[in-house]
C-alpha positions in Angstrom: 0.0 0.0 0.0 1.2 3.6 -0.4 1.7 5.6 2.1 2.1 9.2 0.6 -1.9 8.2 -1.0 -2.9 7.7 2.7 -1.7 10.9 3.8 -2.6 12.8 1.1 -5.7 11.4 1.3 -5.9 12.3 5.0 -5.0 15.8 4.4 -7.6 16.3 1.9 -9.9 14.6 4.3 -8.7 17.6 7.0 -10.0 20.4 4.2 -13.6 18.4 3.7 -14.1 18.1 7.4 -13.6 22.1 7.8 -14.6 23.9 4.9 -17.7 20.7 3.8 -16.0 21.2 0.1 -12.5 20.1 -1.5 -12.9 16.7 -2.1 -13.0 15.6 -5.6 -11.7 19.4 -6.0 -8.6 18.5 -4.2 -8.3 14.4 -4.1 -8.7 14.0 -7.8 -5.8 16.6 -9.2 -3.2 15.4 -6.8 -3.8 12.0 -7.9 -3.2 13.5 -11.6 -0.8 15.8 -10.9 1.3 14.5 -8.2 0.9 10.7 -8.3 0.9 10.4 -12.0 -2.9 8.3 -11.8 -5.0 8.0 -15.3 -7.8 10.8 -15.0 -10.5 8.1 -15.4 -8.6 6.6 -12.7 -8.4 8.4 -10.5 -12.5 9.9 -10.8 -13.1 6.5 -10.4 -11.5 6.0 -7.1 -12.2 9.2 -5.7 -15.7 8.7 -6.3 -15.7 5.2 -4.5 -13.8 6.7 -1.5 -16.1 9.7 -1.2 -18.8 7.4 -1.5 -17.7 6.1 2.2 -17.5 9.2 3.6 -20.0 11.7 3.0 -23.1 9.5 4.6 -20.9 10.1 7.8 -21.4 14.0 8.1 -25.0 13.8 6.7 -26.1 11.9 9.7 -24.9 14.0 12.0 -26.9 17.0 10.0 -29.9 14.2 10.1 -29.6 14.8 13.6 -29.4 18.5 14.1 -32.4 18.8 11.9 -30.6 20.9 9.5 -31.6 19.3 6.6 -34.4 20.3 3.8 -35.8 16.6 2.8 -38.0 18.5 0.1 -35.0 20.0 -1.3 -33.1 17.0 -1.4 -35.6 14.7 -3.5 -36.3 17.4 -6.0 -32.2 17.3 -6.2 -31.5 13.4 -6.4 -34.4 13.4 -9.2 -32.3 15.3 -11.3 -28.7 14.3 -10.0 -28.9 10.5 -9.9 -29.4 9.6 -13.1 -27.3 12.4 -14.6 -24.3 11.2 -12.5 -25.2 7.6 -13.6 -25.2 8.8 -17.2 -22.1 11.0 -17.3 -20.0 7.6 -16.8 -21.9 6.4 -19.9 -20.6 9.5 -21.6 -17.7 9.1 -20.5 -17.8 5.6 -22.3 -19.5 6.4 -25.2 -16.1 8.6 -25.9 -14.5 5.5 -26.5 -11.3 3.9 -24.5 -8.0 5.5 -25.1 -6.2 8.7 -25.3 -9.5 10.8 -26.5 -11.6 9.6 -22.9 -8.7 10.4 -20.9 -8.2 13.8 -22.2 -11.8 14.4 -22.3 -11.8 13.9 -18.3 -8.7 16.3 -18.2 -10.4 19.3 -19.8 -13.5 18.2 -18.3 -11.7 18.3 -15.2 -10.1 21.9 -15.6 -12.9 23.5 -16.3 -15.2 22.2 -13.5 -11.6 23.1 -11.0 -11.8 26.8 -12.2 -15.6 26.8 -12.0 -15.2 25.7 -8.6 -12.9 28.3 -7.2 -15.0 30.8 -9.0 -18.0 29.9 -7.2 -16.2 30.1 -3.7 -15.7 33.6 -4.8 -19.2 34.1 -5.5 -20.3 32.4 -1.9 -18.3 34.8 -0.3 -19.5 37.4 -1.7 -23.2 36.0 -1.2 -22.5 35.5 2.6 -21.0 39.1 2.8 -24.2 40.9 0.9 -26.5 38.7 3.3 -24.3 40.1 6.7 -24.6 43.4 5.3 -28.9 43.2 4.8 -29.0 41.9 8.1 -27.3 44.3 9.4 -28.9 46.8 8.1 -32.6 44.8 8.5 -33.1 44.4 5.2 -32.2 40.8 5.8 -34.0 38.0 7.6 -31.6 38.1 10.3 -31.0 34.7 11.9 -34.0 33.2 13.2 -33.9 30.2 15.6 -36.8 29.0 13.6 -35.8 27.4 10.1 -37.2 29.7 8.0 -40.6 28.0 5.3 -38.3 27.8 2.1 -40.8 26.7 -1.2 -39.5 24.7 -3.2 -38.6 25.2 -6.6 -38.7 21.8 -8.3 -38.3 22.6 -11.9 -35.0 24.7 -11.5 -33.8 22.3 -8.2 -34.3 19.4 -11.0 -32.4 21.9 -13.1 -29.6 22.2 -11.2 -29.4 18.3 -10.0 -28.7 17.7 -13.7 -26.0 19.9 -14.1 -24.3 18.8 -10.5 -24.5 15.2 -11.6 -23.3 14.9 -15.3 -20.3 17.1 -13.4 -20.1 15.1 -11.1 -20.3 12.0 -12.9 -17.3 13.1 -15.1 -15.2 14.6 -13.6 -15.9 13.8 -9.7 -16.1 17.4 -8.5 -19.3 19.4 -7.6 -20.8 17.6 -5.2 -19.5 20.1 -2.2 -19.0 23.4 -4.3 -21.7 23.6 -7.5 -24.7 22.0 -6.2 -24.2 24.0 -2.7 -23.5 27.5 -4.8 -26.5 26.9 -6.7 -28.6 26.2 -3.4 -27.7 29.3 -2.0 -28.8 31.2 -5.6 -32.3 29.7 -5.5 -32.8 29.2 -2.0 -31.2 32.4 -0.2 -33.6 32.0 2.7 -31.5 29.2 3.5 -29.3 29.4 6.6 -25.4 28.1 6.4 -26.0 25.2 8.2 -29.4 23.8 6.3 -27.1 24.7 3.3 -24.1 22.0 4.1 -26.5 19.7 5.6 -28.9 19.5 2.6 -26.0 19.4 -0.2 -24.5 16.7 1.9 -26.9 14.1 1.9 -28.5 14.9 -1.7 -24.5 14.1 -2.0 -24.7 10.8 -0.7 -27.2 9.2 -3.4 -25.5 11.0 -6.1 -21.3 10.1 -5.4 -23.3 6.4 -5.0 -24.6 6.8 -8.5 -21.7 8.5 -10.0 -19.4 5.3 -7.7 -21.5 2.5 -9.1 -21.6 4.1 -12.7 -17.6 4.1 -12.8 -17.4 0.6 -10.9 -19.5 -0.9 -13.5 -18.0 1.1 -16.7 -15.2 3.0 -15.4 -11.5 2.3 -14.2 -12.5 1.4 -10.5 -8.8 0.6 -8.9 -9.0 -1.4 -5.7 -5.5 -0.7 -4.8 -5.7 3.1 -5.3 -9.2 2.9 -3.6 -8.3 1.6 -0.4 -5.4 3.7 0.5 -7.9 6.9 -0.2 -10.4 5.3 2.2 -7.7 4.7 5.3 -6.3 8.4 4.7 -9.7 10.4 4.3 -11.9 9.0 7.2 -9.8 9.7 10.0 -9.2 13.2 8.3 -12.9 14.2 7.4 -13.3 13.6 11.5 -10.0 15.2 12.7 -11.2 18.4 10.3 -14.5 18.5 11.7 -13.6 18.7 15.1 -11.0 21.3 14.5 -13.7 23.2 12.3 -14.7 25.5 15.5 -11.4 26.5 16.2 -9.8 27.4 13.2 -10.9 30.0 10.5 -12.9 28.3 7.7 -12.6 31.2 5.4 -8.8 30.8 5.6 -8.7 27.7 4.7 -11.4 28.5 1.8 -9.3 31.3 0.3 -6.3 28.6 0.3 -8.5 26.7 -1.1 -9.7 28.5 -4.1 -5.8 29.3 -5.1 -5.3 25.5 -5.0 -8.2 24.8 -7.6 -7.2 27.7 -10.0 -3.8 26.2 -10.5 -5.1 23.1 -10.8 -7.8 23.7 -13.1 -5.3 25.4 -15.3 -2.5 22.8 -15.3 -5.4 20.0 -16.4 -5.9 22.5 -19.2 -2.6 22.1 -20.3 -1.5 25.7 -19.3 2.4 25.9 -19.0 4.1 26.6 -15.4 5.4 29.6 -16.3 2.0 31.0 -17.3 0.3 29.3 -14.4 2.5 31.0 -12.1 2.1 34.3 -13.9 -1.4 34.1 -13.3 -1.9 32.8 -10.0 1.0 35.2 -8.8 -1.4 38.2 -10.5 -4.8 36.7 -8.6 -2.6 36.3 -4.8 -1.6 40.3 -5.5 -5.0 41.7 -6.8 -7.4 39.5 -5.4 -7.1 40.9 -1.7 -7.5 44.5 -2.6 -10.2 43.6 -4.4 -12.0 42.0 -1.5 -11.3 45.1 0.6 -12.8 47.0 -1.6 -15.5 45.0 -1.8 -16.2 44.7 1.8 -15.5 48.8 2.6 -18.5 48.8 0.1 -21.0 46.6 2.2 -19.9 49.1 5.0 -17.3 46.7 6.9 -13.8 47.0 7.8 -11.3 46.5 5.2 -10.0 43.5 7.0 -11.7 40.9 8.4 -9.6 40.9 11.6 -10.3 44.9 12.2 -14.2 43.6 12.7 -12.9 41.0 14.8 -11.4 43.5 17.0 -14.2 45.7 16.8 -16.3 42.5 17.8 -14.4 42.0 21.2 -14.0 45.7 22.5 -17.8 46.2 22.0 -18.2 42.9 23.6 -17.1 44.2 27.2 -18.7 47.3 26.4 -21.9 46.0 26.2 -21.4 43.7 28.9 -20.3 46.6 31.2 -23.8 48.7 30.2 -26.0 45.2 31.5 -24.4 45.1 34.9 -24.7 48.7 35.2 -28.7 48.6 34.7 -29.0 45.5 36.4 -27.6 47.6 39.2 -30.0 50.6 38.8 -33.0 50.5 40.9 
């Protein structure tokens, strides 16, 4: 067995368990990239070994509640069979050459999709703050807010999330979940993770069974995936509420714009050109973009500003309480 697989495998596992995105994102390019695996290959096996872990953090959002059931059928009625399907299109292509480098480009493109959208989340989650803030927003209720569903356009976007994922292995954890929070923008953070998590669990089952049947399912590249990415899914949801997520999802969206451009074929020397030119502009961008919601520049000035009211405020209760 290889080692190196296991603990890649486990530190992608660490990035699902504290961000709920990354894997096929991350687990399938470092298997091309790095460990030299067959893009069919290694969609294949990622698919298998996600397979095993995403039913873990869905029942634990079973649990809490936090999970739309209505949303989630109207998803798998769309997703399933398109996951199912991509395989077959995958086959259709023909073996060879042509299918592998169909997967690559397929790959690449879903990769830069994917960091694009974290962008966009960001920004969604920002503007949201901002109306709440303000009360223009629905605030945070302790009730789950009455969402209607959609079905035609959740059906919609099922499709799409499951021929991707059925192709190229990634979307499960970053498309489907982007496109929830377009439709659905009632939809708090958590009911958002829970709900793309287990409509996940049916579709990587699809997508895994597809590529079992008619894909290049590798038992010894499987199993090594499975033994690294449990014990890191857990390990990175326990240290979820005690480090900072969006870190870790900024980090993250650098990671899949290189990939997604070296499965494209793009030289290093460009690569680096551009991912040296998003690193530099991106951040002052952001600033920008958050001085225009009416917070800080940086995210740790709010903090700050967070723990100095904090006491502040704290100080004003005892002094009423004191009051007669």
């Amino acid at each position: 067995m290889d080692m190196m697989l296991v603990f890649a495998a486990f530190g992608v596992g660490i990035v699902v368990g504290l961000t709920g995105m990354g894997g096929g994102a991350l687990m399938t390019p470092v298997l091309v990239l790095v460990f030299g695996v067959p893009p069919l290959a290694a969609v294949s096996s990622d698919l298998v070994a996600s397979a095993v872990m995403k039913p873990v953090g869905s029942a634990v959002h079973l649990r809490r509640g936090t999970v739309n059931l209505e949303l989630v059928k109207w998803l798998i009625i769309g997703s399933v069979p398109a996951a199912f399907s991509g395989v077959l299109i995958l086959k259709w292509l023909g073996p060879g050459d042509a299918a592998q480098t169909t997967v690559k480009t397929a790959l690449g493109a879903a990769l830069l999709l994917a960091a694009g959208l974290l962008a966009v989340r960001a920004y969604l989650r920002l503007q949201e703050r901002a109306k709440s803030r303000s009360g223009q927003g629905t605030g945070l209720p302790h009730a789950r807010p009455l969402i209607s569903a959609r079905p035609l356009v959740t059906i919609v976007l099922g499709v799409f999330g499951g021929l991707v994922v059925g192709m190229t292995s990634v979307g499960s954890g970053s498309l489907i979940i982007i496109g929830l929070m377009m439709i659905y923008p009632g939809l708090k953070a958590g009911q958002l993770v829970g709900t793309d998590l287990v409509q996940a669990v049916p579709l990587v089952a699809a997508a895994a069974v597809s590529h079992s049947l008619f894909g290049e399912l590798s038992l010894e590249l499987t199993l090594p995936l499975i033994l690294g990415s449990v014990p890191g899914v857990f390990l990175g949801a326990q240290l979820s509420s005690r480090l900072n997520g969006g870190f870790i999802r900024r980090a993250l969206a650098v990671v899949l714009f290189a990939s997604g451009l070296k499965m494209l074929g793009v030289d290093t020397l460009p690569t680096a050109i551009l991912l040296a030119g998003a690193v530099l502009v991106a951040p002052f961008v952001w600033m920008a973009i958050r001085r225009s919601k009416g917070f800080p520049a940086l995210a740790t000035s709010e903090m700050r500003q967070r723990r100095s009211a904090a006491p502040s405020a704290t100080h004003t209760l005892h002094s009423m309480e004191r009051q007669p």
